[in-house]
C-alpha positions as CSV (number, residue, x, y, z in Angstrom):
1,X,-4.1,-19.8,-2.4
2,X,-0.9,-19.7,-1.2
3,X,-1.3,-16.3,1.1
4,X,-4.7,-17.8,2.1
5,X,-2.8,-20.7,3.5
6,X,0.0,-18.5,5.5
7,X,-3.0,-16.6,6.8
8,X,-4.8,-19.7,7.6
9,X,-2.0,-21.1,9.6
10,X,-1.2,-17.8,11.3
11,X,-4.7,-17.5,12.8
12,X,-4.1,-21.2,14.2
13,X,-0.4,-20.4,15.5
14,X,0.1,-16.2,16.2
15,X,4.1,-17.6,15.7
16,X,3.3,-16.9,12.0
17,X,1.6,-13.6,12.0
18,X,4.2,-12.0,11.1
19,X,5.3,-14.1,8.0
20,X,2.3,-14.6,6.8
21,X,1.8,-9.9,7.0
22,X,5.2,-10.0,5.0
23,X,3.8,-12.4,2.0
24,X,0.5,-10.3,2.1
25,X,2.6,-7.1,1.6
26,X,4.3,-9.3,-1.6
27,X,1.3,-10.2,-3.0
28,X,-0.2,-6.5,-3.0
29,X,3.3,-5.3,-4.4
30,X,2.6,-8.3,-7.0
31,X,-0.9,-7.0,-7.8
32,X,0.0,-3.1,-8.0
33,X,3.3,-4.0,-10.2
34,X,0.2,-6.8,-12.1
35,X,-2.0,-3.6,-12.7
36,X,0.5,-0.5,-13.6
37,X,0.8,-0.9,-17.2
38,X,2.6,2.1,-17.6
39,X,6.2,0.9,-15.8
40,X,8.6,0.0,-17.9
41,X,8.5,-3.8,-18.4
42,X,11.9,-4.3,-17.3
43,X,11.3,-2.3,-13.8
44,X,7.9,-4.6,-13.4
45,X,10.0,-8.0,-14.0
46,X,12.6,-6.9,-11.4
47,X,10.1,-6.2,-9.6
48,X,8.7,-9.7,-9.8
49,X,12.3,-11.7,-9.1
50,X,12.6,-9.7,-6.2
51,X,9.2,-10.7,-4.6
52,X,9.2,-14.2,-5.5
53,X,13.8,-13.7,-4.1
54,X,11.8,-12.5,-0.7
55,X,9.2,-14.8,-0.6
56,X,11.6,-17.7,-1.2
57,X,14.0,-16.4,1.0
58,X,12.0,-15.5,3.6
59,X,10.5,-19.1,3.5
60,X,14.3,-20.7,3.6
61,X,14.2,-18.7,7.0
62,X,11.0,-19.3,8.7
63,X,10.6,-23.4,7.3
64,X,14.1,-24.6,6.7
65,X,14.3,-26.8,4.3
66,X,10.8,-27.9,5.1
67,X,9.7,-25.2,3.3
68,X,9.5,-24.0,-0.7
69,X,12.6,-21.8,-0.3
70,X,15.1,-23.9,-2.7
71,X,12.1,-23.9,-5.0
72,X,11.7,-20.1,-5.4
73,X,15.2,-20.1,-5.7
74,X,15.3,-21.9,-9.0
75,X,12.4,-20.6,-10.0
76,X,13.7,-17.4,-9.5
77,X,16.8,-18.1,-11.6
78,X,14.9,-19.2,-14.4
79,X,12.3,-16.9,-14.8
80,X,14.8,-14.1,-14.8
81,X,16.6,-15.7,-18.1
82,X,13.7,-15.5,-19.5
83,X,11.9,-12.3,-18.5
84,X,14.7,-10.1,-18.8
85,X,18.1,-11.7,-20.1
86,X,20.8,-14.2,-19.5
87,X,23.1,-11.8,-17.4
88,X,19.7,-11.0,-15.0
89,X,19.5,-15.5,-14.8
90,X,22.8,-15.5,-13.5
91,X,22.6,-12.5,-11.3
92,X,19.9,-14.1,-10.1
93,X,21.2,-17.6,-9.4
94,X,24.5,-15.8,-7.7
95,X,21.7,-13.6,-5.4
96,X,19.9,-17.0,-4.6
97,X,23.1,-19.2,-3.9
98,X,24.9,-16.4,-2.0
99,X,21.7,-16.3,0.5
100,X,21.3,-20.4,0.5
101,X,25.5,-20.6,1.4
102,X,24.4,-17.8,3.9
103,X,21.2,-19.3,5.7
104,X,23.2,-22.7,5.1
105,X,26.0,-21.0,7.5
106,X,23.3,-19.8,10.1
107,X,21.7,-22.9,10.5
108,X,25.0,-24.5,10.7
109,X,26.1,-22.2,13.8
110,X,23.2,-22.2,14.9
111,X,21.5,-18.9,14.5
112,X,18.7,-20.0,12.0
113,X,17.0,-21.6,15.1
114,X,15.1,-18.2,16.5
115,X,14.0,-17.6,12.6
116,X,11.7,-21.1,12.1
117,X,8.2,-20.5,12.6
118,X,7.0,-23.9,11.3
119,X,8.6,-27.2,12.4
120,X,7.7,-28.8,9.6
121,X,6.6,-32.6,9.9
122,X,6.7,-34.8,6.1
123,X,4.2,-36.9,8.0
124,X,1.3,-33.4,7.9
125,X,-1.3,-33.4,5.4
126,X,-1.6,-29.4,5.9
127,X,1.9,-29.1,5.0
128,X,2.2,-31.9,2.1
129,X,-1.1,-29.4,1.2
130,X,0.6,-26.0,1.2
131,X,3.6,-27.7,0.1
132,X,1.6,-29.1,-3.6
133,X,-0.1,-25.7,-4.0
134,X,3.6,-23.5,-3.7
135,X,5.1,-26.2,-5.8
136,X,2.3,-26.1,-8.4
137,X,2.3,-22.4,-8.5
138,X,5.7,-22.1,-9.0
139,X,5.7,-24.8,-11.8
140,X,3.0,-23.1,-13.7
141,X,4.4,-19.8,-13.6
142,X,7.8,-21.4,-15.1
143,X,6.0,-23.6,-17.4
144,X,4.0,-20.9,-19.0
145,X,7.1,-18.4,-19.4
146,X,8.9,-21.3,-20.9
147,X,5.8,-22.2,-23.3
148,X,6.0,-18.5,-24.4
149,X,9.5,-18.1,-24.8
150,X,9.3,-21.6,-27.0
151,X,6.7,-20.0,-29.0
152,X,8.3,-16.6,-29.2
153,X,11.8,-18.5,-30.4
154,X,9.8,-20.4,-32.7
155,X,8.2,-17.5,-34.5
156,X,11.1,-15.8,-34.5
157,X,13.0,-19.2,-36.2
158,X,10.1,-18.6,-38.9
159,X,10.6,-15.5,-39.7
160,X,14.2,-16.1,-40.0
161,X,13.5,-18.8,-42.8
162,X,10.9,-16.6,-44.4
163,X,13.4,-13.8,-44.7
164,X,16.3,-16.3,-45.9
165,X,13.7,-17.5,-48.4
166,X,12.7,-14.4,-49.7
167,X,16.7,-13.5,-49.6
168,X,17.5,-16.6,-51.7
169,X,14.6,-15.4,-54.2
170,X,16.2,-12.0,-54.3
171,X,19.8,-13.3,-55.3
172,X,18.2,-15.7,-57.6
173,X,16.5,-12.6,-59.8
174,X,19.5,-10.6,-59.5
175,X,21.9,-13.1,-61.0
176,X,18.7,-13.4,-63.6
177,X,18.7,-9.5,-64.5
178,X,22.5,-9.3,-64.0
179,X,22.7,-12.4,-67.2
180,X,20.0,-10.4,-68.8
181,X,21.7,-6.7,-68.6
182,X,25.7,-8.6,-69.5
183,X,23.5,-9.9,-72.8
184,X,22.0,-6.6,-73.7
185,X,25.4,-4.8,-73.3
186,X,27.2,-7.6,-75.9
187,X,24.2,-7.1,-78.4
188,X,24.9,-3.3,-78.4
189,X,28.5,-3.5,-78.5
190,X,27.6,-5.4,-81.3
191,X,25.8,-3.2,-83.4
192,X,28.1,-0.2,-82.4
């Protein structure tokens, strides 16, 4: 939905061609990394942070802060902690802050002006539109992977009982045959 709006608005205003080729090219990276099952999982969720890095930061550049840029960005961050690892969040969030305090310092002398594509208006329904379906896609995609990653923490808290559980068990019967084998060994030093 999201492409289908960058095209739509790109037919309307040739400006955006050129945007909306680069977040076609995303989404058929997204959809070959989506069906090579083979890469290494790791390789596929880089390969995912750095689209949806792209996307958002391409989207800082062409809409400003108009845009879904700052939303990516945290996004981004997030979904990296829990795809791939703490230290991959926080590369992550330095990547996405580095190129904010970057486009933040273009815009600031100037220089972002020749990147916007959309002047974006708060008062446009077509942009309140494309801005609902980028938010709501990003927010899925977070609240999913954080749904899992609850779930997977939660099993894995289970587990962690179970196995201190059976543990406990274990320790309980070994103290039982450890009374059992001290009594055995007085009763024969007995009859010896």
């Amino acid at each position: 939905a999201m492409d289908a709006m960058s095209v739509k608005a790109a037919i309307a205003d040739p400006s955006q061609m050129p945007s909306a080729l680069f977040y076609t090219g995303l989404w058929l990276v997204l959809l070959i990394l989506a069906v090579w099952r083979r890469l290494d999982n790791r390789v596929r969720a880089w390969g995912l942070l750095l689209i949806a890095y792209a996307a958002g930061s391409v989207t800082l550049l062409t809409a400003g802060l108009g845009g879904s840029g700052r939303q990516y960005m945290i996004a981004v961050s997030v979904i990296a902690v829990i795809l791939i690892g703490t230290r991959s969040g926080f590369i992550m969030a330095l990547l996405n802050v580095a190129t904010f305090v970057l486009i933040t310092v273009m815009a600031d002398k100037g220089l972002l002006a020749p990147w916007l594509v959309i002047q974006r208006s708060s008062l446009s329904g077509a942009d309140w539109i494309a801005e609902i379906y980028e938010t709501l896609g990003l927010l899925s995609i977070v609240m999913v992977l954080t749904i899992l990653f609850v779930n997977f923490t939660l099993t894995l808290i289970g587990r962690l009982n179970r196995a201190r559980i059976d543990l406990e068990a274990a320790q309980v019967q070994l103290k039982e045959q450890n009374a059992t084998l001290e009594q055995r060994v007085k009763e024969r030093t007995l009859e010896l």
